[in-house]
C-alpha positions as protocol buffer text, in pm:
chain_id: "A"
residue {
  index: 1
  type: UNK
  ca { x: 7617 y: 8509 z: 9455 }
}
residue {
  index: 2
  type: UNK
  ca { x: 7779 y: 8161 z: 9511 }
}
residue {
  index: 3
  type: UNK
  ca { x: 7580 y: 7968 z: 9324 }
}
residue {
  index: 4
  type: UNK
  ca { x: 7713 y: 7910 z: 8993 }
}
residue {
  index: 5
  type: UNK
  ca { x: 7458 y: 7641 z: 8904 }
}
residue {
  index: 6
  type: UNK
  ca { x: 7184 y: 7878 z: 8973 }
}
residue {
  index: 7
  type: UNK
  ca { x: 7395 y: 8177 z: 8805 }
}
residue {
  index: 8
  type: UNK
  ca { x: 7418 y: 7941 z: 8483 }
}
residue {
  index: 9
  type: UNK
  ca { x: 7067 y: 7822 z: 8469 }
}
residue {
  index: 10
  type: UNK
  ca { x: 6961 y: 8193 z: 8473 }
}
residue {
  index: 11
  type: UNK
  ca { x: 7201 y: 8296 z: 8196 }
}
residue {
  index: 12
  type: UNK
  ca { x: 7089 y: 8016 z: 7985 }
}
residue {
  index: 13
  type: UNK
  ca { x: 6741 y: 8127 z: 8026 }
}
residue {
  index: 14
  type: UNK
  ca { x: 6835 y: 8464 z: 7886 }
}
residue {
  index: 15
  type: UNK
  ca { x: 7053 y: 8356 z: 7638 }
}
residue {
  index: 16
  type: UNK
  ca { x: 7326 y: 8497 z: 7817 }
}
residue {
  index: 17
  type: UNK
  ca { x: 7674 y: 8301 z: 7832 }
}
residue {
  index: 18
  type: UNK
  ca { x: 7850 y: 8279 z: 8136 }
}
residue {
  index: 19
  type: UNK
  ca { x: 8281 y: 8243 z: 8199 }
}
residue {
  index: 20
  type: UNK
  ca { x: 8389 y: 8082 z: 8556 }
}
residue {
  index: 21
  type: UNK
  ca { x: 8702 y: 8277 z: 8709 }
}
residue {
  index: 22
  type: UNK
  ca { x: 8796 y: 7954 z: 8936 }
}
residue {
  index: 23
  type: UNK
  ca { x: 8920 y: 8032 z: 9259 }
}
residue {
  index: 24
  type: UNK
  ca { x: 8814 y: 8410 z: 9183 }
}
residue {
  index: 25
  type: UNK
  ca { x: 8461 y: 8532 z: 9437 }
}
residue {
  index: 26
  type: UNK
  ca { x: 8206 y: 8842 z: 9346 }
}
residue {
  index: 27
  type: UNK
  ca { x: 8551 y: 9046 z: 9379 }
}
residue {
  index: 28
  type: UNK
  ca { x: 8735 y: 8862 z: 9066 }
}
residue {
  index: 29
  type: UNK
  ca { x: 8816 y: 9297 z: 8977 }
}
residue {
  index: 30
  type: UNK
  ca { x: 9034 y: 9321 z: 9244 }
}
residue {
  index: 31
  type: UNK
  ca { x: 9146 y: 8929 z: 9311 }
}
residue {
  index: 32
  type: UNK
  ca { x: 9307 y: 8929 z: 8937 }
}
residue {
  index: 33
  type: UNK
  ca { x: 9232 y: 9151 z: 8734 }
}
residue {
  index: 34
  type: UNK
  ca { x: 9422 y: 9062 z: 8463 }
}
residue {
  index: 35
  type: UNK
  ca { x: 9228 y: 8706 z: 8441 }
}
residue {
  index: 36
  type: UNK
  ca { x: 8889 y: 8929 z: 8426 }
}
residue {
  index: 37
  type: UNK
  ca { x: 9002 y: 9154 z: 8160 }
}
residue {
  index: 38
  type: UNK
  ca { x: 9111 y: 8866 z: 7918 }
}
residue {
  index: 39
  type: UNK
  ca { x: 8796 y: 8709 z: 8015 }
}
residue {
  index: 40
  type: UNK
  ca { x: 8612 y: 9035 z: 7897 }
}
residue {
  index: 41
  type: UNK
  ca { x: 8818 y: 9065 z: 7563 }
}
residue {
  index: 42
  type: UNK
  ca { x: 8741 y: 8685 z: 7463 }
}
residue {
  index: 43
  type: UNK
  ca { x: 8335 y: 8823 z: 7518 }
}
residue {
  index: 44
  type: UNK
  ca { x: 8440 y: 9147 z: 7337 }
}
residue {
  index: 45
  type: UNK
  ca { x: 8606 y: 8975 z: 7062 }
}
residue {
  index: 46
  type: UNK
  ca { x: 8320 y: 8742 z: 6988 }
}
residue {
  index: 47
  type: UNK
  ca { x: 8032 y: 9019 z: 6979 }
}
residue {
  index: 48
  type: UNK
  ca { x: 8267 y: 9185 z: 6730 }
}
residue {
  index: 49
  type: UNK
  ca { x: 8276 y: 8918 z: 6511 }
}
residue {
  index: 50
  type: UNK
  ca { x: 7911 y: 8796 z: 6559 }
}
């Protein structure tokens, strides 16, 4: 938590891919969640077209 470098090295490692919320902590959900859901569509969309 709070270390996005870290965060992104890890993901990378796992093949994951990662998606900064800037200004948005651990609590992005409840901070704006209308950012985090479009965020979670662009994933969503991309897995169904993989």
């Amino acid at each position: 938590m709070a270390q996005p470098a870290l965060d992104h090295e890890v993901a990378a490692r796992l093949g994951a891919r990662t998606e900064e919320l800037d200004g948005l902590t651990h609590y992005w959900m409840l901070q704006d969640p209308d950012r985090g859901a479009e965020a979670l569509e662009r994933f969503w969309a991309a897995c169904a077209s993989a």
